[in-house]
C-alpha positions as semicolon CSV with decimal commas, in nm:
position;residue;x (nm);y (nm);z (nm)
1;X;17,776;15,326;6,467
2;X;17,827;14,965;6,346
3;X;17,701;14,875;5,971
4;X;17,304;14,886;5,903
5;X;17,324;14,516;5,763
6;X;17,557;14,400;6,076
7;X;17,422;14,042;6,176
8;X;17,431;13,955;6,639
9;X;17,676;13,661;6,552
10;X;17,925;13,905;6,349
11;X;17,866;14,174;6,650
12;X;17,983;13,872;6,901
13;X;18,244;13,797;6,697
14;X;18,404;14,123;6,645
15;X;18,445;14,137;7,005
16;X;18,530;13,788;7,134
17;X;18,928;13,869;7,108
18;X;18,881;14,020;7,417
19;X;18,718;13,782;7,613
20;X;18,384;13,579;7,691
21;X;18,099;13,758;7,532
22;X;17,781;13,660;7,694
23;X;17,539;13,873;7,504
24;X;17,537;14,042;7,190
25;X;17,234;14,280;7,115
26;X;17,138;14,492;6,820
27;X;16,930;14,807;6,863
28;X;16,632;14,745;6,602
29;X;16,367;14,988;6,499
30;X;16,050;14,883;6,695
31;X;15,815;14,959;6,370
32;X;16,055;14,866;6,064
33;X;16,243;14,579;6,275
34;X;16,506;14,651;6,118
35;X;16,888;14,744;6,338
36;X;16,921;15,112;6,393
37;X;17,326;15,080;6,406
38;X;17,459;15,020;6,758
39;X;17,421;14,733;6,963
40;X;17,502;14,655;7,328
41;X;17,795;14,348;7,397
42;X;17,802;14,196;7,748
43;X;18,137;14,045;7,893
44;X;18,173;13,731;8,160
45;X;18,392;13,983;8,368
46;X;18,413;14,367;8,384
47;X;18,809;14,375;8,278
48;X;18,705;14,181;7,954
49;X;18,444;14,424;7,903
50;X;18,709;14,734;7,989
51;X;18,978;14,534;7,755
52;X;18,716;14,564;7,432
53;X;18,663;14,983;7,498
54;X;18,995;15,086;7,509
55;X;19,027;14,870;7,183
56;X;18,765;14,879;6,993
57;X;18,621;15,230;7,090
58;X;18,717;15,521;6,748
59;X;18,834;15,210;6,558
60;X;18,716;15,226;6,200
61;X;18,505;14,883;6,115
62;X;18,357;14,829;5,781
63;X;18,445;15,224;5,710
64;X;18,241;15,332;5,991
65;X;18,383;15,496;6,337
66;X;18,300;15,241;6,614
67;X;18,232;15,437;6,898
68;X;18,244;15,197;7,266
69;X;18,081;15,292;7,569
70;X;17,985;15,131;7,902
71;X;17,665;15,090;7,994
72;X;17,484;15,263;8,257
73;X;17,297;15,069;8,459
74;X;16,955;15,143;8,497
């Protein structure tokens, strides 16, 4: 979970130290608008993108657990 009042631009930055982010996406609440707290983060290159989990994933940002996953395609 990543803060409630976590901004795209502060999600991109918290993981550009590990490479080329292309995207940066919050999840937001299709009724209130407002972010639901977790986002998805998309890398130039798939090591970049491996790099950030093993990082980033049960780090503790802002006092909350950051949990990292990769996506599954769909």
């Amino acid at each position: 979970m990543i803060m409630l009042y976590t901004t795209q631009e502060q999600l991109k930055k918290l993981f550009s130290p590990f490479g080329l982010v292309t995207q940066a996406d919050l999840a937001l609440d299709p009724i209130t608008k407002r972010p639901k707290g977790f986002g998805f983060v998309s890398f130039k290159s798939e090591i970049e993108a491996e790099k950030a989990l093993r990082a980033m994933n049960g780090r503790i940002v802002s006092g909350r657990l950051i949990l990292v996953e990769l996506a599954n395609e769909k």
